[in-house]
C-alpha positions in Angstrom: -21.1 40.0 -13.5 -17.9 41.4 -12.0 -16.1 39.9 -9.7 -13.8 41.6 -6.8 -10.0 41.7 -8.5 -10.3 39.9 -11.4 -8.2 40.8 -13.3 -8.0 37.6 -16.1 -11.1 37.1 -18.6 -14.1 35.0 -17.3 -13.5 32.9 -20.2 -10.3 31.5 -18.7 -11.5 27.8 -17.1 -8.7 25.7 -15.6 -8.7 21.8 -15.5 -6.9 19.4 -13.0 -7.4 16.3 -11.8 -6.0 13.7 -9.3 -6.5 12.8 -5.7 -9.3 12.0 -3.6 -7.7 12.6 -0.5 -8.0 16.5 -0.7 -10.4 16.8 -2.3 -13.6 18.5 0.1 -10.5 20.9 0.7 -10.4 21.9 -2.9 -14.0 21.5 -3.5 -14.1 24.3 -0.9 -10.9 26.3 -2.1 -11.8 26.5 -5.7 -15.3 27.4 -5.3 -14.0 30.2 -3.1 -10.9 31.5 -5.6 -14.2 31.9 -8.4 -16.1 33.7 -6.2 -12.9 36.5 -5.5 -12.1 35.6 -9.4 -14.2 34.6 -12.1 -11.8 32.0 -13.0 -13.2 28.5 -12.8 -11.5 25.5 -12.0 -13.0 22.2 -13.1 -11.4 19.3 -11.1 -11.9 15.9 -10.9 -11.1 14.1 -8.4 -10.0 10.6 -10.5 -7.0 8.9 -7.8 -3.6 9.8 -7.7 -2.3 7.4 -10.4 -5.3 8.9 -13.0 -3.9 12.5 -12.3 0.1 12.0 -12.6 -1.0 10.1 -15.9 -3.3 12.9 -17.4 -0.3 15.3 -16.3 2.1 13.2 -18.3 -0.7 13.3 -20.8 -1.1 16.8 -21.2 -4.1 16.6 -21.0 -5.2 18.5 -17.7 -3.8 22.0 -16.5 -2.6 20.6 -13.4 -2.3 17.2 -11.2 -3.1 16.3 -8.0 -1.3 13.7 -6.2 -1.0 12.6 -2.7 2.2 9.9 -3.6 5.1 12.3 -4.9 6.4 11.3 -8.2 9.1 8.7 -8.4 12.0 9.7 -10.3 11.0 7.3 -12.9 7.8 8.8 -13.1 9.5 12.4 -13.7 11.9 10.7 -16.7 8.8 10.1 -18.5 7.6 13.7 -18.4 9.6 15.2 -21.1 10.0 18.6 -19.1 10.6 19.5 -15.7 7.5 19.3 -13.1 7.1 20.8 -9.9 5.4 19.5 -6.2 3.8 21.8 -4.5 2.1 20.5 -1.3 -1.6 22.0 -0.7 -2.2 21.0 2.7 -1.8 18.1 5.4 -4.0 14.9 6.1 -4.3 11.6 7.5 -5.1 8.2 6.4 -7.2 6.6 9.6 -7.8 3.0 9.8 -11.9 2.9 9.9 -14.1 -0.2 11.2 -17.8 -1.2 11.9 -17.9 -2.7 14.9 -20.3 -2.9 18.1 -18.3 -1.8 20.4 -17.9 0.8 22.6 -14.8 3.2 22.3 -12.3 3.8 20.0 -10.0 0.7 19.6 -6.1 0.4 19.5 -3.5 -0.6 16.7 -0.3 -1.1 16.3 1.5 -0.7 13.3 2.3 -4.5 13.1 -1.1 -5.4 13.8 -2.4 -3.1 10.7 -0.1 -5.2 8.5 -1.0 -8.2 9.6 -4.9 -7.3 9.7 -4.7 -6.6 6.0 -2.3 -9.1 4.7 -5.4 -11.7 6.1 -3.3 -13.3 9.0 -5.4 -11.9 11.7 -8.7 -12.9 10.8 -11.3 -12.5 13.7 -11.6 -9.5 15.9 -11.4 -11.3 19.0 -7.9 -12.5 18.2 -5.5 -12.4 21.6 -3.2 -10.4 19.5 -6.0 -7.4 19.3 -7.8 -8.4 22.7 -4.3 -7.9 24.6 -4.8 -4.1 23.4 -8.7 -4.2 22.9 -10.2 -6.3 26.1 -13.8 -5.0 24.7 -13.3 -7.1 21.5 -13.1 -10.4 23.7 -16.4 -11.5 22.7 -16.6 -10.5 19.3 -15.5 -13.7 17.4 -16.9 -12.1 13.9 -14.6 -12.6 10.7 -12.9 -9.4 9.5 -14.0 -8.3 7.0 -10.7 -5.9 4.8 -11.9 -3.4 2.2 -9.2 -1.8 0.2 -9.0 0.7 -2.6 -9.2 -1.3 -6.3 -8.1 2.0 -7.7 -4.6 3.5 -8.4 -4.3 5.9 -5.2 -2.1 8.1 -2.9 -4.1 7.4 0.1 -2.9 3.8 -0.7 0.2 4.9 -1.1 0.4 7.1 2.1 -1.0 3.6 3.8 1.3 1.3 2.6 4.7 3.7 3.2 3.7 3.4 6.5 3.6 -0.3 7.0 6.5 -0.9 5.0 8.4 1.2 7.4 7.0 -0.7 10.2 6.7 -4.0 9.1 9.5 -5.9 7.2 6.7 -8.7 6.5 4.9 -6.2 4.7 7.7 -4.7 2.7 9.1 -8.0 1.7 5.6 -9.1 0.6 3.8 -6.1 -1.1 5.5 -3.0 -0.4 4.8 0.3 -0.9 2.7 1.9 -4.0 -0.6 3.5 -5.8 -1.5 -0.2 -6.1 -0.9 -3.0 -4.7 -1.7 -6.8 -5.4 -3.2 -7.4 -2.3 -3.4 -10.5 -0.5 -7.1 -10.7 0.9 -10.2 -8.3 0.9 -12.9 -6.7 -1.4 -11.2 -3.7 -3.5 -13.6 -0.2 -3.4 -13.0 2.9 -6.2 -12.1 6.3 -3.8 -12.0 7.2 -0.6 -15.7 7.7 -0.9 -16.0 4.0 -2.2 -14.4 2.3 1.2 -16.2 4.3 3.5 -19.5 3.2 1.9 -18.3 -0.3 2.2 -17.3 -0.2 5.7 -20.5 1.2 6.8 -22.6 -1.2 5.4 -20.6 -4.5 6.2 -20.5 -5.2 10.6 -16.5 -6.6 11.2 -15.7 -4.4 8.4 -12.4 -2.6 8.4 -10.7 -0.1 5.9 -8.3 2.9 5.2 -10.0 6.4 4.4 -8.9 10.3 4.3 -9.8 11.8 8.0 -11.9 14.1 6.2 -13.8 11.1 5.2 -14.3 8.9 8.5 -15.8 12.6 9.9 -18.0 13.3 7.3 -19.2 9.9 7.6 -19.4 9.6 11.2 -17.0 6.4 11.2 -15.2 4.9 14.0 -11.3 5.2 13.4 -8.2 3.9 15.4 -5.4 4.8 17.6 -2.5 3.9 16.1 1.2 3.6 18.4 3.4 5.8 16.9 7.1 5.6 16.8 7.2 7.0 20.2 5.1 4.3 21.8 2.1 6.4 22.4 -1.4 5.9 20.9 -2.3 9.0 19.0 -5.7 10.1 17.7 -5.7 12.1 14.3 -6.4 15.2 14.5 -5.2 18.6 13.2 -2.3 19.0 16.3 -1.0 15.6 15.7 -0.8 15.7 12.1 0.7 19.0 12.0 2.8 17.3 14.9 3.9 14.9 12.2 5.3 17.8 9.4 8.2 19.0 12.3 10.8 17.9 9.9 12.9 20.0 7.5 11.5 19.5 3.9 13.6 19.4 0.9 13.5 22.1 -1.9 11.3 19.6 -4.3 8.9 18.7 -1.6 9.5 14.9 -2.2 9.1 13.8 1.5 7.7 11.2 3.4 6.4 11.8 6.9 4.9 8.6 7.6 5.8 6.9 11.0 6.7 10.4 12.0 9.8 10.8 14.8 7.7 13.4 16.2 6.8 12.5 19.7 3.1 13.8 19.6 2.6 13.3 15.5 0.2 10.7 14.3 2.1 8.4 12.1 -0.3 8.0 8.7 0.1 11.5 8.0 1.3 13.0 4.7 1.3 16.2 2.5 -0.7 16.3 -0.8 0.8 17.8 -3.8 -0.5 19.8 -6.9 2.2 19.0 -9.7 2.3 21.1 -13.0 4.8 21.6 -15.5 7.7 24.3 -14.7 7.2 25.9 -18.5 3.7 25.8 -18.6 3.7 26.1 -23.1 2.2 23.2 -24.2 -0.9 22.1 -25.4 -3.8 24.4 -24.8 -2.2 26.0 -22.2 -2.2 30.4 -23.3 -0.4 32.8 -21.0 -3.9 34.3 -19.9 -4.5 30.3 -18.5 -1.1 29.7 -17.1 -0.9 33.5 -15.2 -4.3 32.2 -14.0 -3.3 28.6 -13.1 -0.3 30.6 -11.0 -2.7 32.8 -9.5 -4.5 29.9 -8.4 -1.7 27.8 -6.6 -1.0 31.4 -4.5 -4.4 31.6 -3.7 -4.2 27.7 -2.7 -1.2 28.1 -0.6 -2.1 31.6 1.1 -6.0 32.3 1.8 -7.5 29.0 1.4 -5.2 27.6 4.4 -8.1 29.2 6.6 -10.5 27.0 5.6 -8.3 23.8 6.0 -9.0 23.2 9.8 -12.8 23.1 9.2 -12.7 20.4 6.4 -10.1 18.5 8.9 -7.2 19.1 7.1 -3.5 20.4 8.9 -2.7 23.9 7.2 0.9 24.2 5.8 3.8 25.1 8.2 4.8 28.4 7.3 8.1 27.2 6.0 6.3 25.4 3.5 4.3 28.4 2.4 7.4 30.2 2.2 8.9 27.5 0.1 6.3 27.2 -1.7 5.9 31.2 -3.1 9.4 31.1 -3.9 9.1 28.2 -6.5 6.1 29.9 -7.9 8.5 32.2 -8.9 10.7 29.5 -11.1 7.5 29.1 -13.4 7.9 29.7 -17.0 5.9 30.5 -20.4 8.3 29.6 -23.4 11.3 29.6 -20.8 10.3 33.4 -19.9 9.2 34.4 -16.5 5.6 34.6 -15.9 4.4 37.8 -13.8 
């Protein structure tokens, strides 16, 4: 079978793995760049935390993180790795309740919701914002990810920027020893649990609550208004200059009509791309695979409710493509 400009052998098969947060967008993206290719791309989509460590490992082709490495993290990895964001999200706060409409958060509220000091839904603190939870004195129920992840990371940069409380008391990370609530593996893994429990609440990918048909927040951003998440505000969120590495937060975003849980997601490889099983046919492909990532699959990110990149980060993005090595030389 041939496929339309390939140009690398069918026998080339790339492996990542990492996040769960993007991944129905690269589900979508790699089954595309095989079609136009031939080259297949296994990924599996483990957590952030399981993908920087199989990077570090050797072990896979590529990561996938939705937490940027910390500079401790990059010490460890005996040669110099590279961000590249893929695409925007959002975290949304998702719950199972009876009600009608869409409920209202606050930052503060969040933090104290799942640090287990708010503990019944028809708390004044939540009725004040929420007058159709008056009557609903059922216990809430948190769910939380058990695994190391980037959504949980994207989550709990938020809060720590909003709440001291929180950042005195558990902080930001992958994982977190959390204070109350049932633990869940994946995005997929809280979802299912906040479906099936009534006063549940929980912390998913957008992409997620949609396919799932979930009930999600507004959340009061920095500006004071409640915004939905949706592809405007969280490409509303990214209107900030980003550094050449890519390490950047946009949590509890200045923008004015940016929904504040938002946050790039990263693909992180190794600048010289020699080592372990990695041949030049499989690194040209693995760099013909990050362009095709960062140029046509954008056009599918919308549908799977994901923010494209800003052109600036496209730009940004091509030109550090460029600093990719084999055995310190160039790679075409």
């Amino acid at each position: 079978m041939m496929f339309p400009g390939a140009l690398i052998s069918l026998a080339v098969e790339l492996t990542g793995a990492g996040a769960t947060f993007p991944y129905p967008f690269y589900s979508k993206a790699f089954s595309e760049f095989y079609r136009e290719t031939g080259i297949k791309v296994n990924y599996q989509a483990i957590g952030s935390g399981g993908g920087i460590r199989q990077l570090l490992a050797r072990s896979v082709d590529f990561g996938a993180t939705d937490a940027f490495m910390t500079d401790e993290e990059l010490k460890k990895a005996g040669g110099e790795i590279l961000h590249f964001p893929t695409v925007l999200g959002a975290v949304v706060v998702v719950y199972n309740l009876p009600v009608k409409g869409e409920i209202k958060l606050t930052g503060d509220l969040i933090a104290k919701i799942f640090m287990g000091k708010i503990k019944r839904w028809n708390d004044p603190a939540l009725v004040a914002l929420n007058p159709q939870l008056k009557n609903l004195s059922i216990p809430i129920i948190v769910v939380h990810r058990s695994d190391g992840s980037g959504t949980t990371f994207i989550f709990s940069d938020y809060l720590s920027k909003v709440s001291p409380e929180w950042k005195k008391k558990i902080g930001a990370g992958k994982a977190l020893r959390w204070l109350t609530g049932i633990g869940a593996k994946g995005n997929p893994g809280v979802a299912g649990y906040v479906k099936r429990m009534k006063g549940a609440i929980g912390y998913v990918e957008l992409a997620y609550a949609l396919q799932n048909r979930m009930k999600y927040a507004l959340i009061k951003n920095r500006a004071g208004r409640f915004v939905r998440p949706e592809i405007k505000s969280i490409t509303a969120a990214a209107n900030i200059k980003v550094p050449y590495d890519t390490r950047v937060s946009i949590t509890d975003t200045p923008s004015p009509d940016g929904y504040p849980i938002s946050s790039f997601t990263w693909i992180i490889v190794y600048r010289d791309l020699k080592y372990g099983k990695m041949d030049l046919e499989k690194a040209k492909a693995l760099k013909k695979m990050l362009k095709f990532l960062f140029t046509k699959a954008q056009k599918w990110a919308p549908s799977l409710d994901y923010a494209p990149l800003p052109s600036s980060v496209v730009k940004l993005n091509l030109k550090k493509l460029d600093a990719l090595t084999y055995g310190g030389k160039p790679l075409d």
